[in-house]
C-alpha positions as CSV (number, residue, x, y, z in Angstrom):
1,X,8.6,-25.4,-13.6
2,X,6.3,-22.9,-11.5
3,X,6.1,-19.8,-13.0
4,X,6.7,-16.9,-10.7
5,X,3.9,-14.9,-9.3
6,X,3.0,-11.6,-7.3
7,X,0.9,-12.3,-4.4
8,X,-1.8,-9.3,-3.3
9,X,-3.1,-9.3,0.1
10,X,-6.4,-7.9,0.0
11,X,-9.0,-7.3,3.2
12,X,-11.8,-5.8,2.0
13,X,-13.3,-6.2,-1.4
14,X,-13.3,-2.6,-2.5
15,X,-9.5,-1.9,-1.4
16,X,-8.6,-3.6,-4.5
17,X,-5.1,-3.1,-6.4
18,X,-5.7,-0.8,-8.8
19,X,-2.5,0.9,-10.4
20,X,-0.7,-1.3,-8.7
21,X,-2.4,-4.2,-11.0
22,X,-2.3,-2.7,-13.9
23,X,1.4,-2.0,-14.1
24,X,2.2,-6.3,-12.8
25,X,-0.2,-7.2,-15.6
26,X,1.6,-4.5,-17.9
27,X,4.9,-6.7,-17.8
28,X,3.4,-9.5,-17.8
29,X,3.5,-11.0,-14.3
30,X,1.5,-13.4,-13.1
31,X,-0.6,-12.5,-9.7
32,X,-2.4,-14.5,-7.1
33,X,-4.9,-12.4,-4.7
34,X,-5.9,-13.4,-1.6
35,X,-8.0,-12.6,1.9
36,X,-6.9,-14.3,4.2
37,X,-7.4,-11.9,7.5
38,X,-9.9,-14.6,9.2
39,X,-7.9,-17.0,8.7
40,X,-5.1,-18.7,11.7
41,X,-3.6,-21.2,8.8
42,X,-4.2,-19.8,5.2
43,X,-3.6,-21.9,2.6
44,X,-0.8,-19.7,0.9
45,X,1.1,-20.3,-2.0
46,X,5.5,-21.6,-1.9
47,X,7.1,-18.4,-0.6
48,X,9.8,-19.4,-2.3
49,X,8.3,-19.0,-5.6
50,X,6.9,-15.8,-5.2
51,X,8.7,-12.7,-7.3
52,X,6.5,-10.4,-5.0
53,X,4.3,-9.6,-2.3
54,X,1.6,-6.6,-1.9
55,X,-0.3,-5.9,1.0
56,X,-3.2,-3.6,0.5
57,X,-5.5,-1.7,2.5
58,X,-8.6,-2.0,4.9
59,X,-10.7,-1.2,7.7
60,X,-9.1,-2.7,10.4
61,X,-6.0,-2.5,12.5
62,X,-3.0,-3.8,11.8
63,X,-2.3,-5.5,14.9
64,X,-5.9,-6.6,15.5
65,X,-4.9,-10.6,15.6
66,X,-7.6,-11.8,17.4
67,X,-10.5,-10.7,15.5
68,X,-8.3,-10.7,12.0
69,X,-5.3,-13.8,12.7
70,X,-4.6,-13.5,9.4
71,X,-2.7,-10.4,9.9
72,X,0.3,-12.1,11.6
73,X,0.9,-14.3,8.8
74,X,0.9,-11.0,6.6
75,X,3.3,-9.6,9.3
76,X,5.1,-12.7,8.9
77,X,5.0,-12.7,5.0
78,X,6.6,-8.9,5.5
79,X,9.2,-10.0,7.8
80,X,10.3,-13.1,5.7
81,X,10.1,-10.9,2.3
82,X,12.6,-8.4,3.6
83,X,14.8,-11.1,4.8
84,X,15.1,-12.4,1.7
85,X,15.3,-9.2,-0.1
86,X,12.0,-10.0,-2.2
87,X,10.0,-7.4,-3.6
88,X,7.4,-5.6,-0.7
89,X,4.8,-3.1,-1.5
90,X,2.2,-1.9,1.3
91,X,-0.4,0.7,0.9
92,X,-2.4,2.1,4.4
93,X,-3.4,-0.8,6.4
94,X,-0.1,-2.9,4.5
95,X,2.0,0.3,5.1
96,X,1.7,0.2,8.9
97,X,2.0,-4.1,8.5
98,X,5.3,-3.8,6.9
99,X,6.0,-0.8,9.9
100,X,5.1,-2.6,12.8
101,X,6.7,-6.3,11.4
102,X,10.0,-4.3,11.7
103,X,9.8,-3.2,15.0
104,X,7.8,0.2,14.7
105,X,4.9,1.5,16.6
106,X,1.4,1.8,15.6
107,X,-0.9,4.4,17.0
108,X,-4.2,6.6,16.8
109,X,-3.8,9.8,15.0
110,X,-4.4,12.9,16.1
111,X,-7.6,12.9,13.7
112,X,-8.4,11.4,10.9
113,X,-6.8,11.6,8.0
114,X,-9.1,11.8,4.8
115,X,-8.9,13.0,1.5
116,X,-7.2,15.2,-0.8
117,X,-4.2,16.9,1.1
118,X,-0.4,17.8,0.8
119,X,2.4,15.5,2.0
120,X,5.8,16.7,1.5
121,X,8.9,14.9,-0.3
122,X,11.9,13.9,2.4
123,X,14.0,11.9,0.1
124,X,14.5,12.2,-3.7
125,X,14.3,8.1,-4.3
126,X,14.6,6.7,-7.3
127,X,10.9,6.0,-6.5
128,X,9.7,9.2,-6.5
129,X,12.5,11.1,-8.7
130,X,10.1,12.9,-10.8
131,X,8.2,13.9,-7.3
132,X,8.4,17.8,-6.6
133,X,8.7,18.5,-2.8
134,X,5.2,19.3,-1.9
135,X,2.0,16.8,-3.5
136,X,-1.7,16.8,-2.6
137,X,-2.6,12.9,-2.5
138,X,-5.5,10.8,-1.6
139,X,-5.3,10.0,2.4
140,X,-7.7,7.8,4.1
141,X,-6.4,6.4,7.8
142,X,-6.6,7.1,11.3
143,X,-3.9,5.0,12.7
144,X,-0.2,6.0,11.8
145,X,3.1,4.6,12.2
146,X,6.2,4.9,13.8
147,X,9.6,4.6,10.9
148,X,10.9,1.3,11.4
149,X,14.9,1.4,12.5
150,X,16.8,1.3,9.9
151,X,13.9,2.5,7.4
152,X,14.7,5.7,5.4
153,X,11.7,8.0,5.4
154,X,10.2,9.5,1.7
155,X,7.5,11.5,2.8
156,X,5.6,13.1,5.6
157,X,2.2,15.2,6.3
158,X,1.6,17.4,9.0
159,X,-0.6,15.2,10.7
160,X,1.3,12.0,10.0
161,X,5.4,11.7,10.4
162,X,5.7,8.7,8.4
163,X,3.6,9.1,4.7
164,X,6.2,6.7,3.0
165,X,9.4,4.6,3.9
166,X,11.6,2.6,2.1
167,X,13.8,-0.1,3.9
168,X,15.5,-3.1,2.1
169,X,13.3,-4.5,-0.3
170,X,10.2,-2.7,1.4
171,X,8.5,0.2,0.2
172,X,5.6,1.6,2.2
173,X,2.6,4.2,1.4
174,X,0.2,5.4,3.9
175,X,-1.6,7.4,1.2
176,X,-3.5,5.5,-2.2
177,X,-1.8,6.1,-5.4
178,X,-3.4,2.7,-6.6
179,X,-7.2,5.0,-6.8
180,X,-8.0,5.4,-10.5
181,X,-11.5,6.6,-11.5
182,X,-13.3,4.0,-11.7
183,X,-11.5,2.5,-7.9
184,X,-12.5,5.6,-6.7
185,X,-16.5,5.1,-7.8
186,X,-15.9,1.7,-5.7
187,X,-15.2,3.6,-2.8
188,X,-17.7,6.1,-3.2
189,X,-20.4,3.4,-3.6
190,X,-19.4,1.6,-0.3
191,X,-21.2,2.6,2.5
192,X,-18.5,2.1,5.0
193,X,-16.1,4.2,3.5
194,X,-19.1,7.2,3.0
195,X,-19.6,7.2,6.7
196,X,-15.9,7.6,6.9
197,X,-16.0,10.6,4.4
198,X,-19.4,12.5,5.4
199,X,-17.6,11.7,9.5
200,X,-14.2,13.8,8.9
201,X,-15.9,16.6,7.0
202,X,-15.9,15.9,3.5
203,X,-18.5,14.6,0.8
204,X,-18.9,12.7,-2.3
205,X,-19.3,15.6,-4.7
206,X,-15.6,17.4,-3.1
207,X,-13.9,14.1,-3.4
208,X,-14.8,13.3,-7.1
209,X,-14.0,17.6,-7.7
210,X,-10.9,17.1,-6.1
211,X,-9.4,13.9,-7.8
212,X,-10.6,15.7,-11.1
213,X,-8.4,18.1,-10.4
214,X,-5.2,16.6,-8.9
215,X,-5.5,12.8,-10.5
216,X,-3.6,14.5,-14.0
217,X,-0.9,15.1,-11.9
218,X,-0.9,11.8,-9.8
219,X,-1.0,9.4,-12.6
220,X,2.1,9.4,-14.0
221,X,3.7,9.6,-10.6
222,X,2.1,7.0,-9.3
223,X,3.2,4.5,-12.9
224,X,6.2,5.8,-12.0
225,X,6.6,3.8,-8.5
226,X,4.1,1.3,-9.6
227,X,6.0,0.3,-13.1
228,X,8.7,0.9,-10.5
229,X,8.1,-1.7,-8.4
230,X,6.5,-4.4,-11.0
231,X,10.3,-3.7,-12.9
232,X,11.9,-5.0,-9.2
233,X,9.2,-7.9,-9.2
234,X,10.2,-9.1,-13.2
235,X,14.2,-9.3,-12.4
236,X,13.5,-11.5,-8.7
237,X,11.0,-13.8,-11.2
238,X,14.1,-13.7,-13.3
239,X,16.4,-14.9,-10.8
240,X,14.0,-17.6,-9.6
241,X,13.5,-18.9,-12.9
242,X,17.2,-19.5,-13.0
């Protein structure tokens, strides 16, 4: 028998799991990751058999098919994983996949979005129970997304209308809860994402001041939907074990 197994979607090597990782491995779940954004056919492991599904973050957008084909089949994957009511956790880039498979709208933001800054708690989900209303998280986007019909919205920003969303068996997070310390030194060693940083205002020595600051509050929230979501993962592997 196969044994059950997360896959993780990743398009860029420094927008890695994280958190998110951590808390699969923490219960013991077997995970498979994966780029396959150049890709028209990937080579993807039995849908059937998998207890979950992440789809991480990245540079591009996420209806950019024809330089990244890949992409559809994650839309696909996102589609297909709601369907079936199988575990579905996207973070940026994967947020605004999982938005637009379900019929929402992508667009540019008004300005980017980067850094430490509030969003504020619509819904009290069992996600985010231990959330209080208003939380300064880790952004880093320009495009932003419409709320899928149907979706229930968990949090918003000024700037951006949809900051998280739950609908079925998807949850989605335009902001990085996944960033530990030692992610975060990833990020602030990869050129790309500097020019990003330095280009909307902030630097390196802010960003490390403020995740010192607001990362002991973050951490437990973010286990919190992380073991959340890993729990969610377990009992499908359960039922496909069956």
């Amino acid at each position: 028998m196969v044994t059950p197994q997360v896959l993780i979607l990743q398009h860029v090597p420094w927008e890695r799991p994280g958190r998110i990782l951590s808390n699969l491995e923490d219960l013991g779940i077997q995970t498979v990751t994966m780029n396959i954004t150049k890709k028209k056919k990937p080579d993807l492991p039995d849908f059937g058999e998998l207890a979950g599904v992440v789809i991480m973050g990245g540079p591009m957008g996420a209806l950019d098919y024809d330089k990244y084909p890949g992409l559809k089949t994650e839309a696909k994957l996102a589609k297909a994983a709601v369907a079936s009511g199988k575990p579905l956790l996207g973070v940026c880039l994967g947020h605004q996949i999982i938005a637009t498979a379900l019929g929402a709208q992508l667009r540019k933001g008004d300005a980017p979005e980067i850094g430490f800054a509030p969003i504020k708690r619509v819904e009290k989900h069992d996600y985010f129970s231990m959330w209080d209303k208003q939380l300064n998280v880790l952004h880093w986007h320009n495009d932003v997304v419409g709320l899928p019909e149907g979706g229930e919205l968990l949090a918003r920003s000024a700037g951006t209308k949809v900051q998280a969303f739950r609908l079925g068996s998807a949850l989605g997070l335009q902001f990085h809860l996944e960033v530990c310390g030692s992610l975060l030194d990833e990020w602030l060693e990869e050129p790309s994402m500097v020019k990003d940083l330095k280009a909307a205002g902030g630097s390196k020595s802010e960003l490390r001041e403020q995740f010192a600051q607001y990362d002991p509050l973050l951490q437990p929230l973010a286990e919190q939907v992380f073991s959340s979501f890993a729990a969610r993962c377990n009992s499908y592997a359960q039922t496909l074990a069956k």
